[in-house]
Biopython code that builds the backbone (N, CA, C, O; Angstrom):
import numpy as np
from Bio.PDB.StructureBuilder import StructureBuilder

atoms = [
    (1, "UNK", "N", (0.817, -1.175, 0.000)),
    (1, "UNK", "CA", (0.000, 0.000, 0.000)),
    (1, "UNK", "C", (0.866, 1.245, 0.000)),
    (1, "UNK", "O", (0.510, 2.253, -0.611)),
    (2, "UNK", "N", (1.970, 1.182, 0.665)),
    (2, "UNK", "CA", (3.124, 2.183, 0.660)),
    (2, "UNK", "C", (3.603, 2.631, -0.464)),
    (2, "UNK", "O", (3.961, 3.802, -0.586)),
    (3, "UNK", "N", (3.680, 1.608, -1.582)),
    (3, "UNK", "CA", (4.552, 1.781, -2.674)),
    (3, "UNK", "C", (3.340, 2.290, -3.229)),
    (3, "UNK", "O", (3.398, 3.519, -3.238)),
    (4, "UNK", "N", (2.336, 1.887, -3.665)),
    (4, "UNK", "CA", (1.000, 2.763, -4.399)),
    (4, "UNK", "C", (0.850, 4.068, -4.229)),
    (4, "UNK", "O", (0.764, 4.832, -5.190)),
    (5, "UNK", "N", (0.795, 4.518, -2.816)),
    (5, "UNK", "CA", (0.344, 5.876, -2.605)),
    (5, "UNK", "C", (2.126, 6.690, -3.276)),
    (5, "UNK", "O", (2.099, 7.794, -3.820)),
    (6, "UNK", "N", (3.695, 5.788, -3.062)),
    (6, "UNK", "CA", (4.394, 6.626, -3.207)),
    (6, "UNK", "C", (4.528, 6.648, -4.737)),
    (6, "UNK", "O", (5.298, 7.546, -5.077)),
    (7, "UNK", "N", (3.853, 5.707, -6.133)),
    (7, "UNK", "CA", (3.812, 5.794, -7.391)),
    (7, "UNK", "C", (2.649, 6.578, -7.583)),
    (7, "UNK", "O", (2.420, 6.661, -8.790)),
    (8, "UNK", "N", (1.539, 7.392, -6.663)),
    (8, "UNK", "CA", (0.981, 8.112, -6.794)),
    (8, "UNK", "C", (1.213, 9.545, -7.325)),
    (8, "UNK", "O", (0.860, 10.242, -8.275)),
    (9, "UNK", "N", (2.108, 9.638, -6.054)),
    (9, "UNK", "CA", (2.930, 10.701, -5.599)),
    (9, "UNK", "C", (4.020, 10.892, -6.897)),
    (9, "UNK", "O", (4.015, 12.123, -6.927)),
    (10, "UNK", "N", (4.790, 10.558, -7.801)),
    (10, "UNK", "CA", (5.251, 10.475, -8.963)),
    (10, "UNK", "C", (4.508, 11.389, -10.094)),
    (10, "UNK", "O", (3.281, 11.438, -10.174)),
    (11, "UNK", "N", (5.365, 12.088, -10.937)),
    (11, "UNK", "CA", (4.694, 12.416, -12.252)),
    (11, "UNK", "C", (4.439, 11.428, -13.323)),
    (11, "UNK", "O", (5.215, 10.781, -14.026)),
    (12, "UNK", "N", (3.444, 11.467, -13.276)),
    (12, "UNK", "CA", (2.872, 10.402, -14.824)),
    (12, "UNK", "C", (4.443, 10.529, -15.764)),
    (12, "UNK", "O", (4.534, 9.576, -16.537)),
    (13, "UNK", "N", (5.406, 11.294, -15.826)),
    (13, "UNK", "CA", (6.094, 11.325, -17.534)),
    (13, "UNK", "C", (7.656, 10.182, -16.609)),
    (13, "UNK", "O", (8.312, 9.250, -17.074)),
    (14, "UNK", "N", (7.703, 10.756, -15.430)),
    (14, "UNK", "CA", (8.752, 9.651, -14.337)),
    (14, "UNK", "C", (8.461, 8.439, -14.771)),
    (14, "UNK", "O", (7.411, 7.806, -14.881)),
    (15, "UNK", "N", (10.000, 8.142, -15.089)),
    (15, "UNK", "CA", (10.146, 6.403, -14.981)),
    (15, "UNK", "C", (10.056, 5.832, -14.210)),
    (15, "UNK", "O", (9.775, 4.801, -14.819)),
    (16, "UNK", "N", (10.048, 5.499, -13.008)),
    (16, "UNK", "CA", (10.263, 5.938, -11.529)),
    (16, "UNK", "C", (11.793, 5.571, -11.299)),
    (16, "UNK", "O", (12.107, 4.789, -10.402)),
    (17, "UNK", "N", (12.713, 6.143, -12.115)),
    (17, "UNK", "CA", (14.116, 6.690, -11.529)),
    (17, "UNK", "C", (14.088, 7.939, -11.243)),
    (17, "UNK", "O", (13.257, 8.754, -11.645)),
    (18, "UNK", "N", (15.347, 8.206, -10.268)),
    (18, "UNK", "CA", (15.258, 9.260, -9.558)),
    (18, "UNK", "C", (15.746, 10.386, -10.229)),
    (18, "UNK", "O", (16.152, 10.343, -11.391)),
    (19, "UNK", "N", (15.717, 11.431, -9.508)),
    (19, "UNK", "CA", (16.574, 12.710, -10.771)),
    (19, "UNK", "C", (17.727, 12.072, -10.711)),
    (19, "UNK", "O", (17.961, 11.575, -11.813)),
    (20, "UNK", "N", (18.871, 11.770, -9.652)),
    (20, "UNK", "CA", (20.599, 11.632, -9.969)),
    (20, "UNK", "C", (20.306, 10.421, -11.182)),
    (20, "UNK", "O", (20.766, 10.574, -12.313)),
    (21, "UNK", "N", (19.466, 9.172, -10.802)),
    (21, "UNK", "CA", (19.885, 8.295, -12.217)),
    (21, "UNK", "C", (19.798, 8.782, -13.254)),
    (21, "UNK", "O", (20.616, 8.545, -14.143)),
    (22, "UNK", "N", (18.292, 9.975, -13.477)),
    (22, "UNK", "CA", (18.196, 11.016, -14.966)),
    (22, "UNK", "C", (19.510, 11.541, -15.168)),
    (22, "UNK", "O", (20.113, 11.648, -16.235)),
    (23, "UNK", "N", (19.852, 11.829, -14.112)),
    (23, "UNK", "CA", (21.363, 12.927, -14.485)),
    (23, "UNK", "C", (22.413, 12.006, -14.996)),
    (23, "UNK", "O", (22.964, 12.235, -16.072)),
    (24, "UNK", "N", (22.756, 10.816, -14.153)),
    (24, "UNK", "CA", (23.469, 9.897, -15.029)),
    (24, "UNK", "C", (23.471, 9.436, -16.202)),
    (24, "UNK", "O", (24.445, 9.423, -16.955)),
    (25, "UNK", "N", (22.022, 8.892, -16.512)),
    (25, "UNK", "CA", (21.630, 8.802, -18.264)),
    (25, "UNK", "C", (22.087, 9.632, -18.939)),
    (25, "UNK", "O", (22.718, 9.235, -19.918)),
    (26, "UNK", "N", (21.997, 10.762, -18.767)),
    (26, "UNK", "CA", (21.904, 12.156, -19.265)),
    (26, "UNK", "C", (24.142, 12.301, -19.619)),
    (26, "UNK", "O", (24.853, 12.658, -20.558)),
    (27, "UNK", "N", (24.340, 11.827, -18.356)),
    (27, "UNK", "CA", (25.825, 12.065, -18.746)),
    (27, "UNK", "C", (26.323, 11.026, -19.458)),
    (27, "UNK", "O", (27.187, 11.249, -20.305)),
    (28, "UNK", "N", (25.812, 9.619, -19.203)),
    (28, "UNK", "CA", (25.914, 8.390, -20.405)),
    (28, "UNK", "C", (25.871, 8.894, -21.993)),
    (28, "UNK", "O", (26.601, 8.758, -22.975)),
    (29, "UNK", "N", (24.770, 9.468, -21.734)),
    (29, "UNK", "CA", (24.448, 9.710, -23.297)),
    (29, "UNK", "C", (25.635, 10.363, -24.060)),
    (29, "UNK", "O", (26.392, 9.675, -24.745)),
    (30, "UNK", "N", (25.714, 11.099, -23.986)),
    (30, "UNK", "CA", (27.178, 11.815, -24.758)),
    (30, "UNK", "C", (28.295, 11.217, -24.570)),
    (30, "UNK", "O", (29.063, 12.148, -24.812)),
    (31, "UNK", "N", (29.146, 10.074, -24.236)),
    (31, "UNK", "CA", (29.955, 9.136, -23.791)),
    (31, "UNK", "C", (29.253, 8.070, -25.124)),
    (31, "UNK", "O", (30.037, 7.672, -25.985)),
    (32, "UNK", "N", (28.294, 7.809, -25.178)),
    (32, "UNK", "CA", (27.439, 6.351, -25.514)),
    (32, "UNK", "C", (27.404, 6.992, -26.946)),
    (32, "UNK", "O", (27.423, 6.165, -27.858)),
    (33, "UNK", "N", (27.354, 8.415, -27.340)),
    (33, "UNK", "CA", (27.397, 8.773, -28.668)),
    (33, "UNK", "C", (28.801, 8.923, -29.091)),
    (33, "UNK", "O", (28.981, 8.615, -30.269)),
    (34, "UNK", "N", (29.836, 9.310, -28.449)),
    (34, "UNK", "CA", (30.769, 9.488, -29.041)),
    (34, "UNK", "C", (31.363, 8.080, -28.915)),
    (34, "UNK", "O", (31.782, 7.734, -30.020)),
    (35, "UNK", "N", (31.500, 7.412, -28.250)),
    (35, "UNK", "CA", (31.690, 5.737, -28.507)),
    (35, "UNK", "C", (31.110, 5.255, -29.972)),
    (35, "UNK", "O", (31.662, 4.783, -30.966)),
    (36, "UNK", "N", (29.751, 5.588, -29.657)),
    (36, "UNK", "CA", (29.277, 5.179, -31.129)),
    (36, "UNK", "C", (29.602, 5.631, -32.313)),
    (36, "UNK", "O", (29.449, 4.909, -33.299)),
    (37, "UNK", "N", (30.310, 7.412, -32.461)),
    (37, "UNK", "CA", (30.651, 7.377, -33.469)),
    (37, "UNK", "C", (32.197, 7.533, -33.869)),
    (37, "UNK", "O", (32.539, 7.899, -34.994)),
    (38, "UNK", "N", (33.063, 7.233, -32.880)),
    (38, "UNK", "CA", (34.356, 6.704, -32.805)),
    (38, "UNK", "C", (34.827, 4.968, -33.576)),
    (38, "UNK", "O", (35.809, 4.613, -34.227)),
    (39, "UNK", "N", (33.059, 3.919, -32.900)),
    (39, "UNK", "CA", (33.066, 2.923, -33.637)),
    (39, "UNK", "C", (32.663, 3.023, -35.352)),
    (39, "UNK", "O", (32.959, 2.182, -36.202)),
    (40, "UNK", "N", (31.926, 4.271, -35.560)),
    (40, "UNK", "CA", (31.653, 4.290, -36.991)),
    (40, "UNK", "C", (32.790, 4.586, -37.688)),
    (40, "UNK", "O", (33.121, 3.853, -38.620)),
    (41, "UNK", "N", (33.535, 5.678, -37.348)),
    (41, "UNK", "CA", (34.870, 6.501, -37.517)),
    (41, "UNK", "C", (35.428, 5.112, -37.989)),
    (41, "UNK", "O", (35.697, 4.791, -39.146)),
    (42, "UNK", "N", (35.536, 4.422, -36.951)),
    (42, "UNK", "CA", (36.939, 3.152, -37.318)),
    (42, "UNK", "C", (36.184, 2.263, -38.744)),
    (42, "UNK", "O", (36.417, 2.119, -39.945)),
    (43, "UNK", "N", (35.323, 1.882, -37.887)),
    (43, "UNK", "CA", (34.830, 1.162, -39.568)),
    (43, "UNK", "C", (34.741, 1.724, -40.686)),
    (43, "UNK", "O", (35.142, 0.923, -41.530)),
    (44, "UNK", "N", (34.361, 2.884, -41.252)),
    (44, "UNK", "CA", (34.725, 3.421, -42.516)),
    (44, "UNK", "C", (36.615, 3.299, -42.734)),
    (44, "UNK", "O", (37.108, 3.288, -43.862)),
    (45, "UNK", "N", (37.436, 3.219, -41.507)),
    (45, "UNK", "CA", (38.425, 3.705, -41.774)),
    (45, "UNK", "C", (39.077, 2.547, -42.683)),
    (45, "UNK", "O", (39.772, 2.522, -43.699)),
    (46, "UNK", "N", (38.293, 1.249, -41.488)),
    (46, "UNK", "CA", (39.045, 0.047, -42.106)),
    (46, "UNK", "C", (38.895, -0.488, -43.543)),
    (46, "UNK", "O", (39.584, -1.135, -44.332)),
    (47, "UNK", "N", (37.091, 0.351, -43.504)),
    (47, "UNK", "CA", (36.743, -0.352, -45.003)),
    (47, "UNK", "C", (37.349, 0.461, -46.274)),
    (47, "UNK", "O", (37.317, -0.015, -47.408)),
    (48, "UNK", "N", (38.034, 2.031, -45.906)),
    (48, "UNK", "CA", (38.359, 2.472, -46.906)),
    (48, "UNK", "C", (40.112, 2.168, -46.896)),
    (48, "UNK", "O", (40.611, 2.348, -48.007)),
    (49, "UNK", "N", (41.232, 1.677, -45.655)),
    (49, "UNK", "CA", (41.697, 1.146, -45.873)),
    (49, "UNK", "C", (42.262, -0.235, -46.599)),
    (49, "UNK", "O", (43.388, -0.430, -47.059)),
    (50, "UNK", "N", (40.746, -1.429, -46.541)),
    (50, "UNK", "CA", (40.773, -2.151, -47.416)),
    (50, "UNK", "C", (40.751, -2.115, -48.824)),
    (50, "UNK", "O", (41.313, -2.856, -49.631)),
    (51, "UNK", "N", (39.951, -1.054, -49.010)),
    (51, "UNK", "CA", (39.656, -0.573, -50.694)),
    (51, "UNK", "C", (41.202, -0.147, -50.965)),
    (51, "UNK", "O", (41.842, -0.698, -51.861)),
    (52, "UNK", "N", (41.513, 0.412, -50.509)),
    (52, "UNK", "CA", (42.731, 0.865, -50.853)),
    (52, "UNK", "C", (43.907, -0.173, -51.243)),
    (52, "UNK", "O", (44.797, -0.317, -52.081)),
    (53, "UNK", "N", (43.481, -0.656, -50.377)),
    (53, "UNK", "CA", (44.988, -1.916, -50.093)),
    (53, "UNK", "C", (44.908, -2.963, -51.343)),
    (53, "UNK", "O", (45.893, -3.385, -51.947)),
    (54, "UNK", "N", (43.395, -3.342, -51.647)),
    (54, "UNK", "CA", (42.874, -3.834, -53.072)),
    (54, "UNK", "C", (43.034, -3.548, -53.839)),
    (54, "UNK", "O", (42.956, -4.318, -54.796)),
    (55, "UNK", "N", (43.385, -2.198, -54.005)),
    (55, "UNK", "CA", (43.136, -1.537, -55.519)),
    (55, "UNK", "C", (44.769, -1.663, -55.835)),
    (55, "UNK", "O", (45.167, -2.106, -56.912)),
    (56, "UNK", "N", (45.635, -1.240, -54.814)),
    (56, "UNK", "CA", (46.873, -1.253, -54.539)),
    (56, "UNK", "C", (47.504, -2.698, -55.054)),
    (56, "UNK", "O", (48.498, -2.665, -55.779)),
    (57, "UNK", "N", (47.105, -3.561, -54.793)),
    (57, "UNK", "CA", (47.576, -4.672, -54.589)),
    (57, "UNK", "C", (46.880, -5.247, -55.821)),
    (57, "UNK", "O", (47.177, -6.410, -56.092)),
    (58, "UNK", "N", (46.063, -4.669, -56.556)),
    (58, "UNK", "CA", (45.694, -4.954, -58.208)),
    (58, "UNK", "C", (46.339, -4.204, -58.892)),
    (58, "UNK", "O", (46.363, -4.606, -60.056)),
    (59, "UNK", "N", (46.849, -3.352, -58.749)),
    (59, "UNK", "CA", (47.727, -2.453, -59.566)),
    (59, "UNK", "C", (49.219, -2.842, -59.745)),
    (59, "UNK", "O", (49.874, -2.911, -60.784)),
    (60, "UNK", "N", (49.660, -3.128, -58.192)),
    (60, "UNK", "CA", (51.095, -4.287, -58.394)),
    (60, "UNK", "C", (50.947, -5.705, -59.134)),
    (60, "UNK", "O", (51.867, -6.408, -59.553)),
    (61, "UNK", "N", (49.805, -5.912, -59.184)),
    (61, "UNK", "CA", (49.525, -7.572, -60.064)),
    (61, "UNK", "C", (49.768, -6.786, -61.096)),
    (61, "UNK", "O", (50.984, -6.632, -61.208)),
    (62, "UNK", "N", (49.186, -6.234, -61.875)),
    (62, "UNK", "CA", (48.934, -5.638, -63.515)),
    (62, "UNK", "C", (50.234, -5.469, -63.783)),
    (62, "UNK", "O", (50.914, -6.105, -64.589)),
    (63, "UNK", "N", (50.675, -4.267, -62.822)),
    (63, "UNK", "CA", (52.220, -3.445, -63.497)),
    (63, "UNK", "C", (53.112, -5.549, -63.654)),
    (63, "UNK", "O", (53.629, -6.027, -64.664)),
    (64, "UNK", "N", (53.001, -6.000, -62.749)),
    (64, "UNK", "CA", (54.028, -7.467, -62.496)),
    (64, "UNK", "C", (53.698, -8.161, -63.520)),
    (64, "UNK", "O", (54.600, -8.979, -63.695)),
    (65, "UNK", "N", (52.527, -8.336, -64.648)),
    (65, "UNK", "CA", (52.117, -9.336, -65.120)),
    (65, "UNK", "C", (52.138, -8.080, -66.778)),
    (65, "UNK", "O", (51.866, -8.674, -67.822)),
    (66, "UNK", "N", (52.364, -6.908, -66.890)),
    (66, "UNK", "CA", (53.381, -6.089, -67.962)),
    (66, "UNK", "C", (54.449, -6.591, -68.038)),
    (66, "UNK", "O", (54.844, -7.190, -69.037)),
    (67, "UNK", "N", (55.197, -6.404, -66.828)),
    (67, "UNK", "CA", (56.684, -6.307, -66.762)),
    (67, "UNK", "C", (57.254, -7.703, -67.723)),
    (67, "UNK", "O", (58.038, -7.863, -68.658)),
    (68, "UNK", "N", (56.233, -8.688, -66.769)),
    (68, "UNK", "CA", (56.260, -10.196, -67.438)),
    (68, "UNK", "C", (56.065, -10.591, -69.176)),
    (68, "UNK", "O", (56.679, -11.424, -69.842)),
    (69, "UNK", "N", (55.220, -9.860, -69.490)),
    (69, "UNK", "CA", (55.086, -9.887, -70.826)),
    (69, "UNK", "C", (56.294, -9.014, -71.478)),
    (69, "UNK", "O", (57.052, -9.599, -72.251)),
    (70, "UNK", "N", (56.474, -7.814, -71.232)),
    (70, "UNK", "CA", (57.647, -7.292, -71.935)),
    (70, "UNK", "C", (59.053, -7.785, -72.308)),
    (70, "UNK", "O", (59.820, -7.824, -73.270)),
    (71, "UNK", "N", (58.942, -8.250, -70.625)),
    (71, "UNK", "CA", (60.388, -9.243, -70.554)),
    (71, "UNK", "C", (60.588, -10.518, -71.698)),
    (71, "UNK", "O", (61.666, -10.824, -72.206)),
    (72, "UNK", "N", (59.455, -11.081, -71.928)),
    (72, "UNK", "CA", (59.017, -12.164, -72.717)),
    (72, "UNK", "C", (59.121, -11.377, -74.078)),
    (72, "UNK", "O", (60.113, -11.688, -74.738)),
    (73, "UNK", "N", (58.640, -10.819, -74.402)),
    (73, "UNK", "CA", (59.151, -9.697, -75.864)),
    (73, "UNK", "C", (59.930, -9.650, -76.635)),
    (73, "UNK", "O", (60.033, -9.760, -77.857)),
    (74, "UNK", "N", (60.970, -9.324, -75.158)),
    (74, "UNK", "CA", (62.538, -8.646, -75.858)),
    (74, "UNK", "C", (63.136, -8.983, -74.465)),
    (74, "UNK", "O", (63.221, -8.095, -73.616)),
    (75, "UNK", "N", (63.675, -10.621, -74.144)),
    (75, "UNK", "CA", (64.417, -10.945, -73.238)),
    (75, "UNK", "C", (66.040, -10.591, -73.899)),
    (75, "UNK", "O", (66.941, -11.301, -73.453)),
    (76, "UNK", "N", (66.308, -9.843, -74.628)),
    (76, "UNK", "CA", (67.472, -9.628, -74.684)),
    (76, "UNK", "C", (68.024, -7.996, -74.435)),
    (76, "UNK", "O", (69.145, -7.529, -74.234)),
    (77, "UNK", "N", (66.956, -7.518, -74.526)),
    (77, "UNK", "CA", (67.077, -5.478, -74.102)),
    (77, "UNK", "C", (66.722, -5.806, -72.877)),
    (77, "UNK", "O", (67.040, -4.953, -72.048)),
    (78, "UNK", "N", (65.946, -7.131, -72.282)),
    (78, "UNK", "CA", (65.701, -6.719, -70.341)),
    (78, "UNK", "C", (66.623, -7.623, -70.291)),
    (78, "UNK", "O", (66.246, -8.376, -69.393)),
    (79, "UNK", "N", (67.725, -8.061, -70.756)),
    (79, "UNK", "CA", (68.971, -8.491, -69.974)),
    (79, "UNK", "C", (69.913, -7.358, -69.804)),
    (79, "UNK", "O", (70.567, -7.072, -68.801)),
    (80, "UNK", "N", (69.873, -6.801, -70.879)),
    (80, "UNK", "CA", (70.779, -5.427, -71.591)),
    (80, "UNK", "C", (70.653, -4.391, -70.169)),
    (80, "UNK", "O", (71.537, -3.899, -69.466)),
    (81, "UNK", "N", (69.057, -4.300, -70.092)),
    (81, "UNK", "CA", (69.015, -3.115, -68.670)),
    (81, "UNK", "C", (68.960, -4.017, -67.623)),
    (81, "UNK", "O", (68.684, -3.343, -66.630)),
    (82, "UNK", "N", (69.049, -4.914, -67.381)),
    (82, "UNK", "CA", (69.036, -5.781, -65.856)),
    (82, "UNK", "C", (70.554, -5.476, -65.835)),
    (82, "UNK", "O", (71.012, -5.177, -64.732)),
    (83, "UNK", "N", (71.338, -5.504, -66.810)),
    (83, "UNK", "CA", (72.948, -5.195, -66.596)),
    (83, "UNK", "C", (73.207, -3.733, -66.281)),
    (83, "UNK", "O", (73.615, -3.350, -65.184)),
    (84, "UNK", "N", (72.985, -3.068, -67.145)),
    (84, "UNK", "CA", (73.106, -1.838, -66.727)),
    (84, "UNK", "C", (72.986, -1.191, -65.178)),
    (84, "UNK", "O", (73.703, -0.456, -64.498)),
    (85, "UNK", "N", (71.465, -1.977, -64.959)),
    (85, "UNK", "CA", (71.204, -1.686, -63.719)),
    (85, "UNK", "C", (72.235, -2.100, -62.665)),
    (85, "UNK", "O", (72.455, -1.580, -61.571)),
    (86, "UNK", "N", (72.818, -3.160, -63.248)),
    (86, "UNK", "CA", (73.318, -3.615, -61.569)),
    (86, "UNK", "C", (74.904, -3.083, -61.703)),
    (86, "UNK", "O", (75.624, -2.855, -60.731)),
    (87, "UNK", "N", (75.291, -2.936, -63.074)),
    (87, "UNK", "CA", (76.825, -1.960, -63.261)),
    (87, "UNK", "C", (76.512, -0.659, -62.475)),
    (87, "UNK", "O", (77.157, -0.216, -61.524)),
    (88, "UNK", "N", (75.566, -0.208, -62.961)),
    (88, "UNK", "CA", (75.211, 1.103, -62.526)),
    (88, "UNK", "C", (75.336, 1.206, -61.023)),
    (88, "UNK", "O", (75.904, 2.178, -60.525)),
    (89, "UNK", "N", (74.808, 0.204, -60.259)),
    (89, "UNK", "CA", (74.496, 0.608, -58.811)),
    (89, "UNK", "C", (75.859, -0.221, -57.816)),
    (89, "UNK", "O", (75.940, -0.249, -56.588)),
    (90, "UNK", "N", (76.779, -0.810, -58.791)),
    (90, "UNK", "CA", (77.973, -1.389, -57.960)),
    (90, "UNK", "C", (79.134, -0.125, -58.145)),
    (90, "UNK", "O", (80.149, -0.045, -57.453)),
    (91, "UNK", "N", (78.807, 0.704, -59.079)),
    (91, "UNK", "CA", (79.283, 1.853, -59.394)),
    (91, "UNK", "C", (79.176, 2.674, -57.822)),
    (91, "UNK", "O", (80.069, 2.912, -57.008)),
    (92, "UNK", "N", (77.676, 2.989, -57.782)),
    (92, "UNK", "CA", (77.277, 3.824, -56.703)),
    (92, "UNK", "C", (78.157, 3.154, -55.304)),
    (92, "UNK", "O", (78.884, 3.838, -54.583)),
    (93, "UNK", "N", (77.898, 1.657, -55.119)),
    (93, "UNK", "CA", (78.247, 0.701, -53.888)),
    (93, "UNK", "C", (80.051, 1.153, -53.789)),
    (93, "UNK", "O", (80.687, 0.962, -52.753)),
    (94, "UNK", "N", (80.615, 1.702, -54.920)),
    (94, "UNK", "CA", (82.129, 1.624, -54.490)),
    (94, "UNK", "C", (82.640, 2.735, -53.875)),
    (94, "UNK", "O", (83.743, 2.884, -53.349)),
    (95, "UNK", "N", (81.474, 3.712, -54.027)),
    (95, "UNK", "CA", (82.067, 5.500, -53.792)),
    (95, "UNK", "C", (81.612, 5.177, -52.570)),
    (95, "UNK", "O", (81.663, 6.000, -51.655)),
]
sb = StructureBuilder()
sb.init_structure("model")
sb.init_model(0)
sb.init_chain("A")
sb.init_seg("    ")
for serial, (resi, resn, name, xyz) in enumerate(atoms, 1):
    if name == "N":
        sb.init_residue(resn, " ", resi, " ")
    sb.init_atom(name, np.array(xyz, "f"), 0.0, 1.0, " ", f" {name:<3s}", serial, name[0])
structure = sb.get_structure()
């Protein structure tokens, strides 16, 4: 009978928490949003890091699978600069 007359005593719009728990919700909330959009933050980050890393990592296939065909071409001008290259840079290695 106690508890009736004291849910009487209550405003109809009361949850029946008290004001400090309102005030707590109240300070949750902005914590509980920026959590939430710290977790959104990261997930776009990862998914546009993945795109990236894909596109990246299709672009090193392509250029690798040129290189491959060219070489196949004219395996005697990519011996010609595979030499060059490495005269060239034992050059650099002696100074």
């Amino acid at each position: 009978m106690k508890e009736s007359a004291m849910a009487e005593q209550r405003p109809p719009e009361s949850s029946g928490t008290s004001p400090a728990q309102e005030s707590g919700r109240q300070e949750r909330d902005p914590a509980h949003e920026v959590r939430t959009q710290g977790s959104e933050t990261a997930r776009q980050v990862a998914q546009t890091a993945s795109a990236s890393y894909e596109q990246g990592r299709a672009q090193l296939e392509q250029a690798g699978q040129s290189l491959e065909e060219s070489i196949r071409e004219r395996p005697l001008a990519s011996v010609l600069i595979a030499a060059g290259i490495g005269l060239f840079l034992a050059f650099l290695w002696k100074r």
